[in-house]
Structures are given as C-alpha cells and as structure tokens.
N, CA and C of each residue as an Amber inpcrd file, in Angstrom:
protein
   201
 105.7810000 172.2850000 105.5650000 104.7920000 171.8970000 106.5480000
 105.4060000 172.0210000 107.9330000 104.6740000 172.5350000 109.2020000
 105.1840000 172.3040000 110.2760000 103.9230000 172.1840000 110.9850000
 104.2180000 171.7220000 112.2380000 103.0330000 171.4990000 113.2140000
 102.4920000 172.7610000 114.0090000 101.4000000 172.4030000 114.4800000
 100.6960000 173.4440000 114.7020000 101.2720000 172.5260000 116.6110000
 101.0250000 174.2760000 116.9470000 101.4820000 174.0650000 118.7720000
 100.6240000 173.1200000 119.6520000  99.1290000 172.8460000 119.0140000
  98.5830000 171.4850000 119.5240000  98.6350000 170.0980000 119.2330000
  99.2450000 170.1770000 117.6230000  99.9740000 168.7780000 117.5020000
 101.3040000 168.4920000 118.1720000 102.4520000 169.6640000 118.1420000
 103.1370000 169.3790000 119.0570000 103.0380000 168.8810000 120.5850000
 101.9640000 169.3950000 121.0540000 101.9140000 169.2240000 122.5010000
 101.1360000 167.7970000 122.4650000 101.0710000 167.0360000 121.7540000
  99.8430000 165.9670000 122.0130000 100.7980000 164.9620000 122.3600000
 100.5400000 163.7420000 122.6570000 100.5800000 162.5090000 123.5440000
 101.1310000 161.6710000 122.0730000 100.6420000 161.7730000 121.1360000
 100.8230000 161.5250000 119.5540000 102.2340000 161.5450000 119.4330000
 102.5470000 162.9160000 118.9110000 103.8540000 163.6740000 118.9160000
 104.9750000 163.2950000 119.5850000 104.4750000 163.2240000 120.9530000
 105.6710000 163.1680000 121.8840000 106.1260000 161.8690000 121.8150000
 104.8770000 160.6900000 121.8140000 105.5010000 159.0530000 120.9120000
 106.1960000 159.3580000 119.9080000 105.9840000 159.6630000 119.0480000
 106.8690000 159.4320000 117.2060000 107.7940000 160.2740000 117.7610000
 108.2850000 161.8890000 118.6000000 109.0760000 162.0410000 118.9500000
 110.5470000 161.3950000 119.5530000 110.0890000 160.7110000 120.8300000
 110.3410000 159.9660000 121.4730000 111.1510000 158.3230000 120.3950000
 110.0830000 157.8330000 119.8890000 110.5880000 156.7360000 118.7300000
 111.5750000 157.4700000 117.6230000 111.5930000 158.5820000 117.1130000
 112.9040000 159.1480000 115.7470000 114.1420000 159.6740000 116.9220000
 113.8410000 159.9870000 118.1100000 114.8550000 160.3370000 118.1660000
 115.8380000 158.9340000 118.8320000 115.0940000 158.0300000 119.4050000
 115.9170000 157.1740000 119.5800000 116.6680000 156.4030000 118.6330000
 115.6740000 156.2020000 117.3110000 116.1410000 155.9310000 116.0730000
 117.4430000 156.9560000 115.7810000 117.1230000 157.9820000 115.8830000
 118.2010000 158.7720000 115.1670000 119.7020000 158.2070000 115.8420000
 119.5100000 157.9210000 117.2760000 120.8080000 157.8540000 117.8020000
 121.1430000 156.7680000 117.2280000 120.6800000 155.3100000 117.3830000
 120.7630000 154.1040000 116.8960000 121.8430000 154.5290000 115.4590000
 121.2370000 155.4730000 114.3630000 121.3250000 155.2310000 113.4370000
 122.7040000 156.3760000 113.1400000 122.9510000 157.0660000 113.8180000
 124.3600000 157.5560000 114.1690000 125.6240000 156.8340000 114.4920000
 124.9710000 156.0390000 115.7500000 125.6960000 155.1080000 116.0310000
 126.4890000 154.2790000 114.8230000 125.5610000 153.5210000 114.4410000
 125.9550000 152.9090000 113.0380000 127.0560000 153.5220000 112.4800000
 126.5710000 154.6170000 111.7720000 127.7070000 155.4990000 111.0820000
 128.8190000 155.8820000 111.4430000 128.8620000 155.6110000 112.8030000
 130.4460000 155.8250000 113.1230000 131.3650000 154.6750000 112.8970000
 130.3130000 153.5680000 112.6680000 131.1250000 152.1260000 112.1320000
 132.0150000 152.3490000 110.9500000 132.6830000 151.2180000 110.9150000
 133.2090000 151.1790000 109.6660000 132.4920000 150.8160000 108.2100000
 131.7290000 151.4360000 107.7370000 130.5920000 150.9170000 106.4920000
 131.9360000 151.5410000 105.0860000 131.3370000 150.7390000 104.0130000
 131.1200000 151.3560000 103.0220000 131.1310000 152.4630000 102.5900000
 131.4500000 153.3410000 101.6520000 130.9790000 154.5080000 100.8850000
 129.2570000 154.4610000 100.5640000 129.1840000 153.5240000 100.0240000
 127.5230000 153.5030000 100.0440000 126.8710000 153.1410000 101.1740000
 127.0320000 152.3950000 102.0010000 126.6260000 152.1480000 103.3050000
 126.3920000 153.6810000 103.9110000 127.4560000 154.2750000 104.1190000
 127.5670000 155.8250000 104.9180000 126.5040000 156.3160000 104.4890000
 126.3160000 156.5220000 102.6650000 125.6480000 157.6230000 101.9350000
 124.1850000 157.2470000 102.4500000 124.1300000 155.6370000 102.4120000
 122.8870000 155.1950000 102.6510000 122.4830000 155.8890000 104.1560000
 123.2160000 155.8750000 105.1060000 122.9140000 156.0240000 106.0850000
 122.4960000 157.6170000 106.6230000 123.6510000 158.1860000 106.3390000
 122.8660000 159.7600000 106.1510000 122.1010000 160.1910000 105.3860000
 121.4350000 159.6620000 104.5580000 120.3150000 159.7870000 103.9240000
 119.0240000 159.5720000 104.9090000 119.3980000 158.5420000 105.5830000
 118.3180000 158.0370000 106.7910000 118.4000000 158.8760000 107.8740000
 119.3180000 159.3460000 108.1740000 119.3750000 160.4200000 109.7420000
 118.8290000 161.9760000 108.6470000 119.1490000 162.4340000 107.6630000
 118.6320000 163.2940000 107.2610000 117.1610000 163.6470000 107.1650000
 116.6960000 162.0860000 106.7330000 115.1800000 162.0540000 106.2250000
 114.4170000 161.8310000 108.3660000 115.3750000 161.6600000 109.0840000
 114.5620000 161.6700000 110.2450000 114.5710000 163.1830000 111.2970000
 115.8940000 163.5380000 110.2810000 116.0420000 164.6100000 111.1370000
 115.0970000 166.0290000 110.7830000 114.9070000 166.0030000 109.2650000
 113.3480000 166.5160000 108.0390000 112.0730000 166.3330000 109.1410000
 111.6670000 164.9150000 109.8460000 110.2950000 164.7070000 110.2370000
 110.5030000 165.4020000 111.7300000 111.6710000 165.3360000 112.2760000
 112.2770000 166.0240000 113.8030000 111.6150000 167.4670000 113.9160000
 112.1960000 168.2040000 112.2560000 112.2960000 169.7170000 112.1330000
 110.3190000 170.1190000 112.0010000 109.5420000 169.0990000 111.8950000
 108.4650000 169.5090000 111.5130000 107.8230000 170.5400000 112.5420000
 108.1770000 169.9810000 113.9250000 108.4700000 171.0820000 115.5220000
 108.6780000 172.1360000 115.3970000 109.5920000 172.5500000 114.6130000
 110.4490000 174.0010000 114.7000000 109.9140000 174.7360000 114.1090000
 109.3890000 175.9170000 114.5670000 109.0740000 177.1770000 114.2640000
 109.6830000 177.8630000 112.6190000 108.4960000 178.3210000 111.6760000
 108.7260000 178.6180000 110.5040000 109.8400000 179.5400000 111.1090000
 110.4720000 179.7410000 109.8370000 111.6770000 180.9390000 110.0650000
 110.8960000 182.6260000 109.5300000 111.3650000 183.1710000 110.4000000
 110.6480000 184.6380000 109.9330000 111.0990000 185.2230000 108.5900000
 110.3020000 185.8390000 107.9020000 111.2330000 186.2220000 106.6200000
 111.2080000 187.7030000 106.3570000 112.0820000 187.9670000 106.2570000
 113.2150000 189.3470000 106.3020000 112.7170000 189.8430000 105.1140000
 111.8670000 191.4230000 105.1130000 111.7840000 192.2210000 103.9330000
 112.6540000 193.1070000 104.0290000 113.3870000 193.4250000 103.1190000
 114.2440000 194.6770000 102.7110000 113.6810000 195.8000000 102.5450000
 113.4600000 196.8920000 102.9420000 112.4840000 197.9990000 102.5350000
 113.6100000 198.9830000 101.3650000
C-alpha cells in the first residue's frame, strides 16, 4: 500500500507525520539506553513498525524487466 499524492499532501498526513516521526525519535532515543536483550528487540520492533507506516509516502519502486 502507499499513498496517493493527495493523501500525502493533506493536513491529515502531515499530523500522523509530524506525531511518528517525533515518536520515532523518542523511541530511538530509548534504545540507545541501556535495556535488555528483549527490551532492545522489543524496541526495534517498534521503530520498524513506525518506520513501515513512515514508508507508506515513498514512491512504489519501479520494476526492472529484463528483455
């Protein structure tokens, strides 16, 4: 799934934008703490799954035919 160039541009977007990416830092932050092995795993699991809703922005990737 990715967004279409008018959901990106909306007032919508640019909130939940705006809110994951501050989250994301927050949640970086963290991880540079001293946690756990599971703590960590837990935690990049969470910057992964925000960084997944981040990528929804980004342009499909073109796909390469071989002739």
């Amino acid at each position: 799934m990715k967004l279409t160039h008018e959901e990106i541009a909306s007032a919508t977007w640019s909130r939940i934008r705006t809110h994951l990416t501050e989250h994301l830092a927050d949640l970086r932050a963290k991880n540079d703490a001293n946690l756990s092995p599971e703590e960590t795993a837990r935690m990049r699991g969470r910057i992964f799954e925000i960084k997944q809703f981040l990528a929804l922005e980004q342009p499909a990737p073109e796909l390469v035919v071989n002739e």
